[in-house]
N, C-alpha and C positions, 0 to 999 in steps of 0.2 A: 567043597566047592567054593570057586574064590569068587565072589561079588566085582560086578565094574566097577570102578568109581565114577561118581557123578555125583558133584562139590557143589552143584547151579542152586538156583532157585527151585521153591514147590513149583513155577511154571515151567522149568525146563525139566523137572521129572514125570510131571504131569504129559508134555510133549511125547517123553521117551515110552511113557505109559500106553500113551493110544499107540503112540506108533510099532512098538513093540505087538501090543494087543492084532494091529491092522496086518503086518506080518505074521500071527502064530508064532509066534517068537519065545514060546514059556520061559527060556532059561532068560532071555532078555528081560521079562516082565516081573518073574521075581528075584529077581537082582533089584530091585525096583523098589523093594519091600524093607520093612527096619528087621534087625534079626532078631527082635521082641519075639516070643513064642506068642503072644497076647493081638496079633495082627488080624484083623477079622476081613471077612467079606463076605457081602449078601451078593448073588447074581437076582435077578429081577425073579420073582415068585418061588427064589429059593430059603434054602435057613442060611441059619447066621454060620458057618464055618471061620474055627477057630484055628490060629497057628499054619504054620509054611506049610505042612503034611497036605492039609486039608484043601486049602488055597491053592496049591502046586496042583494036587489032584482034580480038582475042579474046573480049571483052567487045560490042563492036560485033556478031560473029556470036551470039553465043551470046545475048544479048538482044535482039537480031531475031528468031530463032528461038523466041523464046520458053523456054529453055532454063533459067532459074535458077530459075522458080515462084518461089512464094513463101515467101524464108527467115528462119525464127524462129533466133534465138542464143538460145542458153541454156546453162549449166551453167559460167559462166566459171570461167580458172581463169587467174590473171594476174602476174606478174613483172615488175618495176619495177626503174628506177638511177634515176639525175637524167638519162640522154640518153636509153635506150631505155625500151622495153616490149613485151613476151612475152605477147598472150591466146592462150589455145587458150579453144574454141568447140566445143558440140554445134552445129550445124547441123541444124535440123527441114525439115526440106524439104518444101512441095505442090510435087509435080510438073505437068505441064501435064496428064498422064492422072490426077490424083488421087489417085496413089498417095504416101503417105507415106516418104521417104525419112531413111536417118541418115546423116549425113556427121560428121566433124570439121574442124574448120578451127583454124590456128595463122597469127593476125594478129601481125608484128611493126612495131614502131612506134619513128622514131629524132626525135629532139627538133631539129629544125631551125630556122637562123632566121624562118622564115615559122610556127613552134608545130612540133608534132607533127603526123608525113605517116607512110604505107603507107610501109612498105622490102619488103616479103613478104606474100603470101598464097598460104597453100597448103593446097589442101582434098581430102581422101579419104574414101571413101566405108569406114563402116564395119562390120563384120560385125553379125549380131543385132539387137536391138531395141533403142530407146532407153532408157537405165539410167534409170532413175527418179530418183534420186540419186548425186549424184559417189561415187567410191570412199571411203573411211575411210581407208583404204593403200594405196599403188600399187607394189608388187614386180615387179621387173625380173629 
């Protein structure tokens, strides 16, 4: 299976990501992906799923099912080197019943010869409402 290429930034794979995701798009979405067997993703109250098999098939169900609605990113907040990159993500979610959901998501992204590809996605569902705006301070 021949991967597209997309040479861009972590924020123009990140873009192709939801948007793929927003379509049901699987074959668009892991094309997405680094061809590391080592790629992991959490969906929200799942396990940690290892490798394309796993990931491919997770996505396959849960976008059959209708399962992802329709997700808006917003409120980046991002970390950079010359090989990687670190977004976390509000995640606005419609769900298939209309309810409005808050997730966070944290996309990491490793600088491969093919450009920058998914190494991680891993998304939980978050307590309260959606912040309006990012924090000022973040105390630990």
């Amino acid at each position: 299976m021949k991967k597209k290429q997309l040479n861009g930034s972590p924020a123009e794979v990140e873009a192709a990501f939801y948007d793929a995701l927003n379509r049901a798009d699987v074959e668009a979405l892991m094309a997405l992906w680094a061809d590391d067997e080592e790629v992991v993703c959490v969906h929200p109250g799942g396990p940690r799923l290892v490798g394309h098999r796993a990931i491919r098939e997770s996505w396959t169900m849960l976008l059959e099912h209708g399962g992802a609605g329709h997700i808006r990113p917003s409120q980046l907040h991002e970390t950079h080197n010359l090989m990687s990159a670190v977004h976390t993500v509000v995640e606005g979610v419609t769900a298939a019943q209309g309810e409005p959901q808050h997730l966070v998501a944290t996309n990491v992204y490793m600088k491969t010869p093919k450009g920058w590809r998914i190494v991680l996605h891993h998304v939980s569902i978050a307590p309260g409402a959606v912040p309006a705006e990012p924090p000022s301070q973040i105390l630990h």
